[in-house]
C-alpha positions as CSV (number, residue, x, y, z in Angstrom):
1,X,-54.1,132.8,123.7
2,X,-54.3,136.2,122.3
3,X,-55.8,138.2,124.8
4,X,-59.7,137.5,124.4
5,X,-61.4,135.6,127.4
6,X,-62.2,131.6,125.7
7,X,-65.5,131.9,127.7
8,X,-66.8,135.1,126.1
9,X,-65.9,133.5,121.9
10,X,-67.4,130.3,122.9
11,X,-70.8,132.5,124.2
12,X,-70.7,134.7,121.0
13,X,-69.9,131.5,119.0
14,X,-73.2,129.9,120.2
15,X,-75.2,132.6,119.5
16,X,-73.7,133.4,116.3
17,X,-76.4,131.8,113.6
18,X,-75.8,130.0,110.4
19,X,-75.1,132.4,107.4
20,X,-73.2,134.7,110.1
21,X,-69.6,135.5,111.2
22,X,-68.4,137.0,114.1
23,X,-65.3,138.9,113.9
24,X,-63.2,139.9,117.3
25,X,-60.8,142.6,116.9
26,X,-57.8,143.0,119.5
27,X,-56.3,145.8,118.8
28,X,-53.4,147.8,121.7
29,X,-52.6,150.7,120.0
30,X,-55.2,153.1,117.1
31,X,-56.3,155.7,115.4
32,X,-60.0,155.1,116.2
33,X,-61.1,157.0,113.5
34,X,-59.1,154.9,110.5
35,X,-60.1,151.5,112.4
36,X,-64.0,153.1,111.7
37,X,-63.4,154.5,108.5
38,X,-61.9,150.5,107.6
39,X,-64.7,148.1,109.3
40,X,-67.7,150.5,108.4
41,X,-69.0,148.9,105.4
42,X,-68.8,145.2,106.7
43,X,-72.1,146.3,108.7
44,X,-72.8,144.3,112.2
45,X,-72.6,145.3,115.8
46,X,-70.9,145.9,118.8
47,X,-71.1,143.9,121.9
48,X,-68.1,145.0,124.2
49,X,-65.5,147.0,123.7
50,X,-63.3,148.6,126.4
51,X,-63.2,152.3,123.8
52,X,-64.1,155.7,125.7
53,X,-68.0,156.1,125.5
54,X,-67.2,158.9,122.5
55,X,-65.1,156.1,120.5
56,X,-67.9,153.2,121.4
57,X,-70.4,155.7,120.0
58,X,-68.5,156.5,116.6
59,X,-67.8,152.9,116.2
60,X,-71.7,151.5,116.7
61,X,-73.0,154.7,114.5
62,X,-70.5,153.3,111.8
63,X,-72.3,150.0,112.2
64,X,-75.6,151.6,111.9
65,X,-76.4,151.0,115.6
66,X,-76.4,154.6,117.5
67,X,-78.1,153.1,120.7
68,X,-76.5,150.2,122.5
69,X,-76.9,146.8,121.4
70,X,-78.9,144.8,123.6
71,X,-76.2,142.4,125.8
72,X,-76.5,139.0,124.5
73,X,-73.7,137.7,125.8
74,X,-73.6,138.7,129.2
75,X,-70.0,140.4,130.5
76,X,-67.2,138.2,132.0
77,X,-67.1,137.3,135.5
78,X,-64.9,138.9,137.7
């Protein structure tokens, strides 16, 4: 178990299509701007992250995606 709730990379893995990846990134301790700077050409888009609302907004204008992705997977339960 690395810290990523099983439920929530089953849901992404189902809606993941063929000829797609999806990559989660657990990451305790950054420099947000190197982490953008490193992921920004792999292109894609953000579905949660737990980053200040500045750092969420630098990392989905990296991916090309300044508004919010729509939520298809739907947050975990509490």
């Amino acid at each position: 178990d690395y810290g990523i709730d099983d439920k929530f990379i089953n849901e992404v893995a189902e809606s993941v299509g063929p000829g797609n990846s999806a990559v989660f990134l657990l990451i305790k301790k950054m420099t947000p701007d190197k982490v953008v700077d490193a992921i920004r050409d792999y292109g894609g888009h953000v579905i949660r992250t737990s980053l200040s609302e500045t750092e969420e907004a630098n990392l989905r204008e990296a991916f090309g995606a300044g508004v919010p992705a729509k939520a298809e997977v739907p947050p975990p339960s509490a």
